[in-house]
N, C-alpha and C positions, 0 to 999 in steps of 0.2 A: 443597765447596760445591755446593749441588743449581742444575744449568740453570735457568732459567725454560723453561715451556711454548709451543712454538711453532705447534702445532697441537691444536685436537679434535675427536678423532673419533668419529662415531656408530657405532655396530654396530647392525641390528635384532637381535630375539629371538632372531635364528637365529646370533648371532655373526658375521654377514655385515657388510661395508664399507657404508654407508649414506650417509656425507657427512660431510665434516670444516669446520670453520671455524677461522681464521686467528685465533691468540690476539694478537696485536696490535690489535685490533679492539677497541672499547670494545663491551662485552654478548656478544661471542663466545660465552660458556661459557653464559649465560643462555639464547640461542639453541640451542647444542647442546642441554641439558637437553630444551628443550620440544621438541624435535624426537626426542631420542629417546624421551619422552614418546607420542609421535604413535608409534611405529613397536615402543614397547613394548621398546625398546634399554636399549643402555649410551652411556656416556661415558669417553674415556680422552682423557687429556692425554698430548703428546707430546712430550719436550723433544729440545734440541738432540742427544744423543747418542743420538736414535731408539728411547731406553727410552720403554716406556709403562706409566699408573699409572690404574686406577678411580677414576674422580669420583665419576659416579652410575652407577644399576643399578636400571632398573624392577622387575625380579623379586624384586629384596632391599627395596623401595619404602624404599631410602633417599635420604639428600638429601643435598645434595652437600659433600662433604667440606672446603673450601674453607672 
């Protein structure tokens, strides 16, 4: 059975750390999106077992898997 996601987080273009938001939060992931929008990132979701998985990805201008 897959975790739920507890965190997501931004990377800029450069694969860099950029800012994460708290998936308990209602619009969390929405917010991630358009921020790494802004910064021309990604998005990964992070669940409990500190695996992470690509949501979005400005470079591949896809949308979000979800």
């Amino acid at each position: 059975m897959k975790s739920k996601p507890v965190l997501y987080r931004v990377y800029n273009r450069k694969g860099e750390y950029h800012h994460a938001y708290s998936a308990t939060l209602k619009g969390s992931l929405v917010w991630a999106i358009d921020c790494a929008k802004t910064v021309n990132g990604s998005v990964k979701e992070v669940f409990e077992d500190k695996t992470e998985k690509e949501v979005f990805n400005y470079k591949k201008n896809k949308k979000c898997s979800l």
